[in-house]
N, C-alpha and C positions, 0 to 999 in steps of 0.2 A: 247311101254310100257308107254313112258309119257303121251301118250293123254289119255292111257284107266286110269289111275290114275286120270288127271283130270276130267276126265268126272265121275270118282268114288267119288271123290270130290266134284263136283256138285250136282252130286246125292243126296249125304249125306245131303249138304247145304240144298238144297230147301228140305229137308226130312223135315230137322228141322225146317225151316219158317210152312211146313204143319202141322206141331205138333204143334209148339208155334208161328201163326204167328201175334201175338203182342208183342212178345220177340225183343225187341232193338237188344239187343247181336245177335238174327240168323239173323235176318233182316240184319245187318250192315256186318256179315260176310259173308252172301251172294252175297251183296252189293260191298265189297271188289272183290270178287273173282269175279265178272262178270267183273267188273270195268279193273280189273289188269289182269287177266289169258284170261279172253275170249273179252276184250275192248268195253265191250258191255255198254256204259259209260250212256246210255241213261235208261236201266233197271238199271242200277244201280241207277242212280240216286233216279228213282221212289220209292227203295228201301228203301236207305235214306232218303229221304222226312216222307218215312209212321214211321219209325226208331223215326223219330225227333217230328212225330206229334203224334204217339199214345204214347209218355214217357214222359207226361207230365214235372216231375219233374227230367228227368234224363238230366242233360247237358250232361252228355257222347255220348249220340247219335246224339246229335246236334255238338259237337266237329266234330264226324266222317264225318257229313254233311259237315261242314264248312270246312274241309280236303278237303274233296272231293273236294269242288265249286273253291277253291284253285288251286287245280292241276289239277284239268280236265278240268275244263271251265272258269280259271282264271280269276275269277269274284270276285277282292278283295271288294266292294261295296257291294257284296249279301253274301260274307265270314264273312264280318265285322259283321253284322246286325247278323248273325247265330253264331257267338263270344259272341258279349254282351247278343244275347238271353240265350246259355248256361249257360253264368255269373250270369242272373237272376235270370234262375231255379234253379242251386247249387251254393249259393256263395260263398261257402267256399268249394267246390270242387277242389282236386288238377287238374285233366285236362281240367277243363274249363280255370280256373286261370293262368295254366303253356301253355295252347294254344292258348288261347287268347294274352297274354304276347308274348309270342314266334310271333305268328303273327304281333303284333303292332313292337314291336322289327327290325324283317325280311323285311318284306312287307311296313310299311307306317316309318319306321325308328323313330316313337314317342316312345323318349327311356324312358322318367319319366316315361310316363304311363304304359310302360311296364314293368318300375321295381318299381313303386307302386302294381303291380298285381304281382309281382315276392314276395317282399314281404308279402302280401295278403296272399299267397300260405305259404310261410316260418313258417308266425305265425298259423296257423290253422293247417299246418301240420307240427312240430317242428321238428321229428324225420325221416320225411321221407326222404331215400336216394335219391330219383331222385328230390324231390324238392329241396331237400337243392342243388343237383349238379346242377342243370338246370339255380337257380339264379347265383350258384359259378359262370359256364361257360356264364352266363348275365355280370357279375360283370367285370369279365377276358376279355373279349370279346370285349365287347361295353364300358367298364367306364374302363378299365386299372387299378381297382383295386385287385390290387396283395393280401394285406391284406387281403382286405373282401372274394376276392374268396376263399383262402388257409383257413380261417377261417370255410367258409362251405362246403366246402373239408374235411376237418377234421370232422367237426360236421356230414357229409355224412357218413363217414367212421365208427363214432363211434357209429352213432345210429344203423349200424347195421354189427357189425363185418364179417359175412358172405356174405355181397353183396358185390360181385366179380366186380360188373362194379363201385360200388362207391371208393371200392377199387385201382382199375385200375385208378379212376377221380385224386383219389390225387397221388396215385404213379407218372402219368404222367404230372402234376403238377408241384410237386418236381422235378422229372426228369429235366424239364426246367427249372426250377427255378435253378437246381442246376449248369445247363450250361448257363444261364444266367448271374449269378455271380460266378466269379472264386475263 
């Protein structure tokens, strides 16, 4: 049953490259699923390449690139170079900004410049829940700022009362913070 599902799956993907195949979006989840489901890392990549070269101006498909070149053929030098390209195309995009940050952060441990891009991110996108959590758990994580994290934990939570995971960012938070001090 699982395999005829993926292969339903597949199907479906490369329907959709055949339909739109200058569409970032089918391209990259096609991209995915060959990548991950069938390890076929090399079509995939070709995938993301064409993803990253026909969108001009979209950093998102160059993120998913720069994903890729990461975890598959851990090639932080060709990751890097497909980061700041993204950064170009949208500079005030949340996922060029939050994964390029995330990479410098993770990978090359240049933590200013990754929380100069955290910030970047903050201001352009003021109300966003996963930006605002993404810098908190920067702040938390890498700088030991309890203030500032709990600060945009809060501000996570309020821009959107209904996001359950920004939710969950500050409850668990708290949580700690509250076994933290007795």
């Amino acid at each position: 049953q699982e395999r005829r599902d993926l292969d339903g799956a597949e199907v479906l993907l490369r329907r959709a490259v055949e339909t739109a195949p200058f569409d970032a979006d089918a391209l990259c989840g096609l991209a995915e699923f060959l990548s991950t489901e069938r390890r076929d890392v090399d079509a995939a990549e070709e995938l993301y390449k064409r993803a990253a070269e026909g969108s001009p101006s979209d950093g998102d498909a160059v993120c998913d690139y720069a994903r890729f070149v990461i975890q598959e053929r851990r090639d932080r030098v060709r990751a890097e170079a497909l980061f700041k390209q993204a950064v170009e195309r949208n500079p005030h995009g949340a996922d060029p900004l939050l994964s390029y940050a995330s990479f410098l952060s993770e990978e090359k441990r240049e933590l200013d410049a990754a929380e100069d891009l955290y910030k970047r991110a903050a201001e352009a996108w003021p109300h966003d829940p996963q930006v605002l959590s993404d810098y908190g758990n920067f702040l938390l994580r890498e700088r030991r700022n309890l203030d500032g994290a709990e600060a945009l934990f809060r501000r996570s939570a309020a821009s959107n009362p209904r996001d359950l995971d920004a939710l969950d960012e500050l409850e668990a938070f708290l949580a700690k913070e509250r076994r933290r001090r007795p």
